[in-house]
N, C-alpha and C positions, 0 to 999 in steps of 0.2 A: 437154903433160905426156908425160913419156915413159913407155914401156908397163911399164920395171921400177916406175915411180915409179904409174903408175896399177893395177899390179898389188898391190900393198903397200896401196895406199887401200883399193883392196877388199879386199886380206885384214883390212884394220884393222876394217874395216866390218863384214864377219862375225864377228869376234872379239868386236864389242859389241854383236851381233844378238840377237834372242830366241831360247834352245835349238830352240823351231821351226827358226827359219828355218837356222839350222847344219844340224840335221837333215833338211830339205830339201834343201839346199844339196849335201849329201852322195849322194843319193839322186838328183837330177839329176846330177851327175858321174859316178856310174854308171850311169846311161840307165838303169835302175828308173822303173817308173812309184809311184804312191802310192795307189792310189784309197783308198776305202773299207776292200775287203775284203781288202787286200794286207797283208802280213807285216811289217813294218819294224825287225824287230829289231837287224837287221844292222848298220845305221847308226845306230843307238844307241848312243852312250859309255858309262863305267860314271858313273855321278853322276846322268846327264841325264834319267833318268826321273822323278827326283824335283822337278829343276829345269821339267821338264816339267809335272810337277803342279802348279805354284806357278803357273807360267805361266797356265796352262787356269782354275785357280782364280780368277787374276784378271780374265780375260774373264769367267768364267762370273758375275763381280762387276756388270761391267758390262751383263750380260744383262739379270739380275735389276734393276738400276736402268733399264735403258730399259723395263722391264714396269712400270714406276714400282709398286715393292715398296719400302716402307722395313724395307729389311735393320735398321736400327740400331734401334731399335727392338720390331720386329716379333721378338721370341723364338724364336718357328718355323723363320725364315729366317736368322737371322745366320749361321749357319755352314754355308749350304746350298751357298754356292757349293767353300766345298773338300771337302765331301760329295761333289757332284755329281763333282768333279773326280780324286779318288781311285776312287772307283769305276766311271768311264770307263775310266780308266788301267787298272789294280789288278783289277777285276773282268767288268764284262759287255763291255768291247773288249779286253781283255788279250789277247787271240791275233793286235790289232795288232803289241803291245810287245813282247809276251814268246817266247823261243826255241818251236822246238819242244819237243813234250815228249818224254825217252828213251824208246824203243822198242827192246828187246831182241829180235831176230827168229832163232828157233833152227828149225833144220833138221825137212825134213819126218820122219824117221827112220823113221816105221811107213808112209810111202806112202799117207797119207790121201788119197783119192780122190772120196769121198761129201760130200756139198751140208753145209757150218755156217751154222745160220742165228745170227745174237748179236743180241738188242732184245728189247725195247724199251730204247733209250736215250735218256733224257732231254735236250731240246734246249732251248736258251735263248740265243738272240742277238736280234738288231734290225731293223729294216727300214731300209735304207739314205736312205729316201725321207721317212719321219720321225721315225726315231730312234725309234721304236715298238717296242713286246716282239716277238718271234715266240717261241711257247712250243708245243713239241712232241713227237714220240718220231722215231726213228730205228729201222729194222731194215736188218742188212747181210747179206748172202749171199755167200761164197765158196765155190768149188769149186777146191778144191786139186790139186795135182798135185805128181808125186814131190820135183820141185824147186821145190817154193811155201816161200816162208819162210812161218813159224806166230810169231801175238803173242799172251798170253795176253789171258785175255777185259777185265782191266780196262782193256787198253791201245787198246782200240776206242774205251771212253766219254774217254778222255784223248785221242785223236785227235780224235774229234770235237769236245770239248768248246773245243778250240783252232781249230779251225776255225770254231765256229760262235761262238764270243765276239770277234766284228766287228760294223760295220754291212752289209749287205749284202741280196740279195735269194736266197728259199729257193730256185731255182733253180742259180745259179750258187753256191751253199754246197754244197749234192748233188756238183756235178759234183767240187766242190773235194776233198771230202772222198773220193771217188770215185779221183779220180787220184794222192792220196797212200797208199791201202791197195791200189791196184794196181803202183803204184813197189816198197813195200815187201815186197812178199806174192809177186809175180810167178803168182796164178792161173791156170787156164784160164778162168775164170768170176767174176763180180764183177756183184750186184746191190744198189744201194741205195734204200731208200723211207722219202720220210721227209711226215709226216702236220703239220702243224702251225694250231695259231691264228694270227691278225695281227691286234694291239691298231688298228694303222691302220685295219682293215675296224671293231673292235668298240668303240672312244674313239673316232674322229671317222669323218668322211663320211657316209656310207650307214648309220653305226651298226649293221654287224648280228651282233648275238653269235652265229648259229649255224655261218656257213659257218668251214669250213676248208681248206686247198690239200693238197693229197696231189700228188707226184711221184715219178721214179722215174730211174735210170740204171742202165743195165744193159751191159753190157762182156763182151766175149770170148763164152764159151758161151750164155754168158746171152742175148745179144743176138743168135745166130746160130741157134740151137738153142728151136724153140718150146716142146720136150718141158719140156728144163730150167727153162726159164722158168714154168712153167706146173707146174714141181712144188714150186720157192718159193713162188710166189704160192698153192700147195696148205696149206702150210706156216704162211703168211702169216697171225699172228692175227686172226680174225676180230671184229667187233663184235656 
């Protein structure tokens, strides 16, 4: 076969693939990786999220019958798998599919210099390891400087909330979130702490509803300067 002739096969091939695998397909030709926690908007068509849904819904079909559940029957579940599958998409991994969200970033004008603390904010994504809640708060600290871009305060909880609507783990979510309000802001100073539950630890295993993880990322002054650090964490509500 010759390579024009075996070139065409395969484009024929993905032409009749599942919108996955296009969207994959797309994603490897740009040497993008996909994990979990990754953004994929970009390589998303306009249509395909929906075709995307139909898709998911139908495995999520087949889930449901290898847990020998009779869907057809069974009331509760007949429509669980394009539940399940809309709301994957649509809601608690939407910061896979979906762009970022606009960010208006206006000038420092008055030369704000002094410590903004913004939190608690509400956190709600998953654990990459079993698709489990992590339910938690967020506090961020920046320390501005003459040439820091400033966003107003709702556009914190809309950062993060994009950020943390993936599968993923609350470490490498921190840092994520971390490095896109230091892109946009250009601080001298940048601390994040974020306190959370993990359904993993309190629905299976070790079952235990009390513990929770608390971590922290701290950048620039924050990280250099124990004074500053240690006047957030003054700051820092207490329990």
């Amino acid at each position: 076969m010759s390579k024009e002739n075996s070139e065409q096969k395969n484009k024929t091939n993905l032409e009749n693939s599942p919108v996955s695998a296009k969207i994959r397909a797309r994603i490897v030709a740009g040497g993008k990786k996909f994990f979990a926690n990754d953004n994929i908007s970009q390589f998303i068509q306009p249509g395909e999220l929906e075709s995307l849904q139909v898709e998911v819904a139908e495995k999520m079909q087949a889930l449901l019958e290898s847990l020998v559940i009779d869907t057809k029957h069974d009331h509760n579940t007949q429509d669980t798998a394009r539940r399940v599958a809309k709301m994957y998409l649509n809601e608690v991994f939407r910061g896979r599919y979906q762009p970022a969200p606009t960010v208006t970033e206006f000038p420092n004008v008055s030369h704000l210099n002094e410590l903004i603390l913004v939190g608690p904010i509400t956190v709600r994504s998953a654990c990459s390891h079993h698709f489990c809640p992590i339910m938690g708060k967020v506090w961020v600290g920046i320390l501005p400087n003459e040439n820091s871009n400033l966003i107003g305060l709702s556009k914190y909880a809309r950062i993060t909330d994009w950020v943390m609507s993936r599968p993923q783990i609350q470490e490498e979510a921190i840092t994520e979130l971390a490095n896109i309000l230091m892109e946009k802001m250009r601080p001298d100073g940048l601390a994040v702490v974020m306190e959370a539950d993990h359904f993993c630890m309190h629905w299976r295993g070790v079952k235990d509803s009390e513990s929770k993880m608390t971590n922290s990322v701290m950048r620039g002054s924050f990280l250099k300067n124990p004074a500053q650090r240690m006047e957030f964490f003054s700051l820092f509500p207490k329990k």
